[in-house]
N, C-alpha and C positions, 0 to 999 in steps of 0.2 A: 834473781833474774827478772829483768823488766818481761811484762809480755808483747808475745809480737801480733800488731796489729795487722788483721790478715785485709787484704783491698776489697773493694765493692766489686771489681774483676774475678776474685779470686770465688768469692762467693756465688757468681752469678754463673762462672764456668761449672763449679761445683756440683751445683741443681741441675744442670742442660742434659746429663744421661740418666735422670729419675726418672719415673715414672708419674705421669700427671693425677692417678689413682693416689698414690703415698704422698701427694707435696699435699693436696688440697684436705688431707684429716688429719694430720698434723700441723699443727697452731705455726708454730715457728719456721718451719721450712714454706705452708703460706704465705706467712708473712715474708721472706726470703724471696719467692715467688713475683711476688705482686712488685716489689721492691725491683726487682731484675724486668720485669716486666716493663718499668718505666724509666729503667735508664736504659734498656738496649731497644725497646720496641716503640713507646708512646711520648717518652720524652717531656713531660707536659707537669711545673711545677703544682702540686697540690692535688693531685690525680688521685680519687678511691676508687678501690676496687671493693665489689662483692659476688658472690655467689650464689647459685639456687644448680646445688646438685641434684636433684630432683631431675631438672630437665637439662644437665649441665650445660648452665649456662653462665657466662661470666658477662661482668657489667663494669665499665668504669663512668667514674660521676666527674664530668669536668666540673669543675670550682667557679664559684664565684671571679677569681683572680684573672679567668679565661677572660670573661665580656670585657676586663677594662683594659679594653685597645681601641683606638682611633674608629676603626670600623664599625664598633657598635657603638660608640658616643656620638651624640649631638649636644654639644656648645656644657661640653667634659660632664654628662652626666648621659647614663644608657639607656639608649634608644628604642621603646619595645618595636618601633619599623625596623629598624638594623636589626636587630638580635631575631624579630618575625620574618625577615627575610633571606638573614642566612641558614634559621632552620628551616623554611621550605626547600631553600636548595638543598640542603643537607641532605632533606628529607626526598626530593626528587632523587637524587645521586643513590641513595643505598638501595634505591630498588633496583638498582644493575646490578647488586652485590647478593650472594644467595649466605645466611647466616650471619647475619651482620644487620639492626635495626636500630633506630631510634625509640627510645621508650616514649611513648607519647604520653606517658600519666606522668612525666619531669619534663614538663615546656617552659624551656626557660624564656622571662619576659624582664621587662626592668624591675620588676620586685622579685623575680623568684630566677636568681642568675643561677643556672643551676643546666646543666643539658646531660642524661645520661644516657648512654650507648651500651646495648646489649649484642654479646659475639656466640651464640649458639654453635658452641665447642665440640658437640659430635658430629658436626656437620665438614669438620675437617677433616676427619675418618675416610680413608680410604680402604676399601676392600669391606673384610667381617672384621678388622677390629674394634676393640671398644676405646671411646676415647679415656677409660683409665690405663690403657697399656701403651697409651702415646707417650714417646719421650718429650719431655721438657724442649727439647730444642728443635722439634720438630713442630712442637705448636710454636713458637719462638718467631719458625721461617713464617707460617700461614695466617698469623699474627702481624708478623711486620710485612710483608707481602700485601695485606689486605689494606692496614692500614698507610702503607706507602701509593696503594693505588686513589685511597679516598682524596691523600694530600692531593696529589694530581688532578682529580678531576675539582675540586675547592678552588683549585688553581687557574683552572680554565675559567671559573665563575669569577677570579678577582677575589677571592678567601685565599692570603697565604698566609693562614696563620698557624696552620696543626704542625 
């Protein structure tokens, strides 16, 4: 019997009633995680994530792959003014946002194309609980929510790129 390959759908539906405690110490359902994470929430070829349980916090590291668009080029090679300018907006915009920063120790510039984004994940907790008893899909919504509002305001600056 050939095996049946199960869909990226199927996978991503799978995880959404875990708990966000059990996906993140287990290797493989993280990796499942972070995977789902970027084709239903961030959408963004080349996308890492990491972690720092400690102060549960999650991070995704845009790529290299990101800067090389029209907007941060000048005469096809990247522009540390473009790339310096759309992180200051960046960096104005997420202070309207509460849990959600730019790490400023990865500034990306034309040698270090690199921009990483920190989402302090208890901060999405509503009431006494912990964000290990949050379901999958409920960080999912406050996730895409949040980052649906950043595309927005990028927008208003002439940034449609996220």
């Amino acid at each position: 019997m050939v095996g049946i390959k199960v869909s990226t759908q199927n996978l991503c539906d799978e995880l959404l009633e875990r708990r966000y405690g059990e996906v993140v110490v287990d290797e493989k359902l993280r990796r499942q995680f972070h995977r789902c994470l970027n084709i239903m929430v961030f959408k963004v070829s080349g996308l890492r994530f990491s972690h720092d349980e400690n102060h549960h916090c999650m991070s995704i590291e845009l790529p290299a792959e990101f800067f090389d668009r029209p907007d941060f080029l000048w005469k096809g090679k990247p522009s540390d003014t473009k790339i310096g300018k759309f992180y200051d907006i960046l960096k104005n915009i997420l202070r309207e946002f509460d849990n959600f920063y730019v790490d400023s120790f990865v500034k990306p510039s034309s040698t270090n194309l690199r921009l990483k984004l920190n989402f302090h994940l208890a901060g999405f907790v509503e009431g006494e609980k912990h964000i290990e008893d949050t379901l999958i899909k409920d960080l999912f919504v406050h996730l895409e929510d949040l980052w649906s509002k950043l595309r927005y305001k990028l927008k208003i600056y002439k940034w449609d790129m996220l």
